[in-house]
N, C-alpha and C positions, 0 to 999 in steps of 0.2 A: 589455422583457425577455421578456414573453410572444409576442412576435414571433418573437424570435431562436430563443427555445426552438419555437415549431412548424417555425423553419426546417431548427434543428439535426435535429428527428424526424424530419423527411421527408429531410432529405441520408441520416440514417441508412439510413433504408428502401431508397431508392434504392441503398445502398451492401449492402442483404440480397439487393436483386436483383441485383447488378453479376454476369457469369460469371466473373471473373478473381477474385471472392473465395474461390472453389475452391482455387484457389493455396495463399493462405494458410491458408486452412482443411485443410488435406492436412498431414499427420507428413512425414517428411521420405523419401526415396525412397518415395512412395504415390502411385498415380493416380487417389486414391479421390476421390469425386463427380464423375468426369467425364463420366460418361452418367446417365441419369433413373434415378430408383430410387421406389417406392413412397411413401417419404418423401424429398421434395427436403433440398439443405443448408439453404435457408434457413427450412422447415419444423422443419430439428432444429436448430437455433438459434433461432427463436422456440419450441421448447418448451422449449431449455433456459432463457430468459430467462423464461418463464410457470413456473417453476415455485414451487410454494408446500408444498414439504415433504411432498407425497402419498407413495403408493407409487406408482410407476414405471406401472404400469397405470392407475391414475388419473388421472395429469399427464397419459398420451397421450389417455385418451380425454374429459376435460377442456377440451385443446387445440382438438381435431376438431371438439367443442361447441362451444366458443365462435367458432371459426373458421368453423361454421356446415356444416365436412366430415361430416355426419352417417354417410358412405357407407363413409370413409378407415378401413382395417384395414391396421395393421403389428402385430405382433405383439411384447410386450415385448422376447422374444430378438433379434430382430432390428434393433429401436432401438437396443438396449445396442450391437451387433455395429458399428452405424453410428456409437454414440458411439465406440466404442473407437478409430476411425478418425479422429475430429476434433483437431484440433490445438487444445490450451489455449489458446494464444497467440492467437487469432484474438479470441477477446472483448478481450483486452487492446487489439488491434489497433482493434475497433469503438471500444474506448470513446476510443481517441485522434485515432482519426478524429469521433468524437460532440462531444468537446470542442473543435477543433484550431479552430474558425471563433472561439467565444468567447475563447480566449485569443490568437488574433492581431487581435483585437480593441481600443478601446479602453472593452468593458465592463468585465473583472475590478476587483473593488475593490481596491484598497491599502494597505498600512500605512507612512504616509511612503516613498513612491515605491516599498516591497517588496511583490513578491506574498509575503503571510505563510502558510506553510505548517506543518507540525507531522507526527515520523512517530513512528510508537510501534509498540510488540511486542505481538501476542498470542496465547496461545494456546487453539485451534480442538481441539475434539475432533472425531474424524473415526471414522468405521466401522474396527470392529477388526477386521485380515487380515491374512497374512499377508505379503502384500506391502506394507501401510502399515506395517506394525511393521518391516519393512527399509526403508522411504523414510523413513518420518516419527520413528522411536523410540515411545519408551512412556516415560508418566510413574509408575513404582510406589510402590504405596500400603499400608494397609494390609490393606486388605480385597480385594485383587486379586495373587495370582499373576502374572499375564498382565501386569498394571496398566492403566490406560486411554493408550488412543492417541490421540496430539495433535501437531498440527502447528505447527509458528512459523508466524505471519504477522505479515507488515510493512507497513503502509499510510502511504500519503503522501499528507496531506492537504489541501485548501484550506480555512485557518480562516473566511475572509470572502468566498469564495465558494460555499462547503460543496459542492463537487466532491472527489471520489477521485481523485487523479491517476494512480495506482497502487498494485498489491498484488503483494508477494513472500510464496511459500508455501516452506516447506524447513521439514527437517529439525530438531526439537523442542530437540537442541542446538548447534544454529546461533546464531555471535555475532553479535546483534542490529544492532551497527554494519557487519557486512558485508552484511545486508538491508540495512539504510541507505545505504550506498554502492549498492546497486542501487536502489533506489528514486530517488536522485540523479539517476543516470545514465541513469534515465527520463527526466526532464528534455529530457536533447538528442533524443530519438527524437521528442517530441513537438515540439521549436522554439523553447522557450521560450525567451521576449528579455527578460521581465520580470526588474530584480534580485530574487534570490529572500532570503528571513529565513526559515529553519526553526527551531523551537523543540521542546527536545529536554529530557526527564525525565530524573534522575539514571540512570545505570548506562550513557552514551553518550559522557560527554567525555575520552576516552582521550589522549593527546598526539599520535599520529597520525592520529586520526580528525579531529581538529582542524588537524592537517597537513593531513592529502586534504580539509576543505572549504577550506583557504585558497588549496591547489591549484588546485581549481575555481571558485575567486570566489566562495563562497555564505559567506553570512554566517548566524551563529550565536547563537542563545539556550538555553543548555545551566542546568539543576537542578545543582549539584554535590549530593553526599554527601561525610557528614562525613570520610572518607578524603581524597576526593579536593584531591591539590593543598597537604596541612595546610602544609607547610616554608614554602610560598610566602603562606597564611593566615597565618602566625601571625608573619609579619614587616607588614603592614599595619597602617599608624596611621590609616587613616580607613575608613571603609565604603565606599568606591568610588574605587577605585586602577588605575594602568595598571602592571599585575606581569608582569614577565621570568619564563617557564620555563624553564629552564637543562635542556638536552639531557645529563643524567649520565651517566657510563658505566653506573652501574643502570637508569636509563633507556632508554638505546637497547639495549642487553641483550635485553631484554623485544620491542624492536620488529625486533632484529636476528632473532629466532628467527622470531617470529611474519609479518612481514612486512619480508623481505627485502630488497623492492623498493623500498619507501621507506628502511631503514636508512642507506644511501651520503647520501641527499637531506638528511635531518636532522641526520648527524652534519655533514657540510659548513655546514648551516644557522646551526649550535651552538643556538640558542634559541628559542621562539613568546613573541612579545608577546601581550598577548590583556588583557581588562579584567574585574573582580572587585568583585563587591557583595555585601554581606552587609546583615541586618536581623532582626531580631526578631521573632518571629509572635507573634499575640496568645497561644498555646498554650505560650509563653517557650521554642520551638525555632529554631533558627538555619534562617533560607533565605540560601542564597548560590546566587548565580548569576555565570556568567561568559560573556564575549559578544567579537563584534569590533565592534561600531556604537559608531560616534564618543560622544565625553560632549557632545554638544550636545542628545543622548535623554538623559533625565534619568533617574536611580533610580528615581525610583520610576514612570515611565511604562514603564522594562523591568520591574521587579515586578509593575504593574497588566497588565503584555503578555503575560507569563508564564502568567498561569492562564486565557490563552485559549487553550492545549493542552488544557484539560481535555474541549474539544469534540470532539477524537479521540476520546475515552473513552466519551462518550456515541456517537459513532457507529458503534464496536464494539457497543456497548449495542443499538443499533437493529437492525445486521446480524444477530446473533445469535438477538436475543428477539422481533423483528418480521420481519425478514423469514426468518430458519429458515436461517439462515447453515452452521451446520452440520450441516444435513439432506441429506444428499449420495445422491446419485442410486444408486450401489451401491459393493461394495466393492471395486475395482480402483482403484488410484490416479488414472488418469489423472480419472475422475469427483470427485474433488476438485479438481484444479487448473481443471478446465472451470467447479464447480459455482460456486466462488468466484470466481475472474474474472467468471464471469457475473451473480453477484448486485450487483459492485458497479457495472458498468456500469448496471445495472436502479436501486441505487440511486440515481446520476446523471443517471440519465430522469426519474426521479418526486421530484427532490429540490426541486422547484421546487412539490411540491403539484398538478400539472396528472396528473388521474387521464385515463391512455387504458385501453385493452386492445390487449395487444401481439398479440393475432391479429386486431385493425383494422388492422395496418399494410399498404396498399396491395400 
């Protein structure tokens, strides 16, 4: 394992030096980094990955320390002027390039033949401006006017190899299943051949969101709420039954307004099969859950599988409180979508425990 990971490091590195990642580092009609500047690209992507929550003057001169450039003067205003020029996407870019050799691999663990994954919402307080407050919303309160600003984010996670595979940033009332469907459809950008199992907290198992993963072949471990689904609960005589959704006219209603695209699909469909388990918690509250994986997985190995979602929770926990997740560079938008893509790739460098410094890399 420690192998692979120094190999993964140095592909990285060599992919900091490559000239053609100007490319995608560039917004979109920009010819920005294509001549030398004061601060190279791959200098301002190793500070943005070095950074630890300072103010902005102390990340640069921090960097230059420990990079051993004692001599290197750019000037805040003009690091900012060069971030404003970096394309967010380009970490996202690194970290799939960083991963792509381990998952075409046959490292990745498994959960009975699935790569078991898990994605969940949360939200990111982010610098209050005037432009976040039109990108991101504001959550008001009672002791704020203004309210505090916060972004949705959506992460997709690997439970059993504890990789990020991906993060969606948007808009504070953004429907968390529409991040999930982009977090999905990361997926194919990266390659993956692995059957995928995601395992998803109540407030996700919509009837077409269960449509679009059946779409896509990915299979499913969803929390219900006590709403969710009762007509179809309250006709079950055992605690784990294979129950017909019946496409209502109330039903597709809801998905004719909302999502059009699929409305024709499912009404033709008429129904989703899908499977339903209910059980008792020690706290005498009802967990149910509903899934597509055959009954040859038993109840309760999907109830015991289930509360291995809770490691999403912990590694917001980490991003947040350990690595300054939302201590964002300043207050123009694009410095969050850079700050957070880049922190998680950073934490997929170091999630193996092997301490570098990222102004060692070659």
């Amino acid at each position: 394992m420690r192998g692979s990971y120094i190999e993964r490091i140095q592909k990285l590195s060599e992919k900091l030096s490559d000239p053609n990642l100007a490319v995608r580092a560039r917004k979109m009609d920009s010819n920005t980094f294509s001549r030398n500047r004061k601060m190279s690209l791959k200098d301002i992507l190793l500070c943005c990955l070095s950074k630890k929550g300072l103010t902005t003057a102390l990340e640069l001169r921090n960097y230059f320390k420990q990079k051993g450039d004692l001599y290197m003067e750019i000037s805040k205003q003009g690091y900012l002027q060069q971030r404003k020029r970096l394309n967010p996407e380009v970490f996202s870019y690194l970290n799939d390039e960083y991963l792509a050799d381990f998952y075409h691999s046959s490292e990745p663990k498994l959960w009975n033949g699935f790569l078991l994954l898990a994605i969940d919402g949360s939200k990111a307080e982010i610098p209050n401006s005037v432009e976040n407050r039109e990108r991101f919303g504001k959550s008001n309160n009672q002791h704020s006017e203004l309210g505090q600003i916060r972004a949705l984010v959506s992460g997709m996670y690997d439970i059993l190899n504890q990789f990020y595979l991906d993060i969606e940033i948007s808009h504070i009332s953004t429907n968390e299943t529409e991040l999930a469907k982009k977090n999905l459809n990361h997926l194919k950008r990266m390659n993956i051949k692995q059957p995928i199992l995601v395992i998803f907290d109540r407030g996700y198992p919509s009837m077409e969101f269960v449509d679009f993963l059946e779409t896509e072949k990915i299979n499913y471990l969803f929390r219900l709420s006590s709403n969710d689904y009762k007509f179809e609960r309250s006709n079950m005589v055992s605690t784990d039954e294979a129950v017909i959704l019946r496409h209502t006219h109330q039903r597709l209603e809801k998905i004719r307004k909302r999502h059009p695209d699929r409305f024709e699909h499912m009404k033709e469909k008429v129904s989703t099969h899908t499977r339903i388990m209910t059980s008792i918690l020690p706290s005498g509250k009802e967990l149910a859950l509903m899934t597509n994986l055959p009954f040859e997985i038993s109840q309760k190995e999907l109830e015991d599988l289930y509360y291995h979602r809770w490691e999403i929770e912990k590694k917001y926990h980490t991003l947040k409180n350990k690595m300054k997740f939302e201590s964002v560079t300043g207050k123009s938008t694009i410095y969050v979508d850079q700050d957070f893509r880049a922190q998680v790739l950073v934490y997929n460098m170091i999630r193996a425990s092997c301490e570098i410094s990222i102004a060692d890399f070659p």
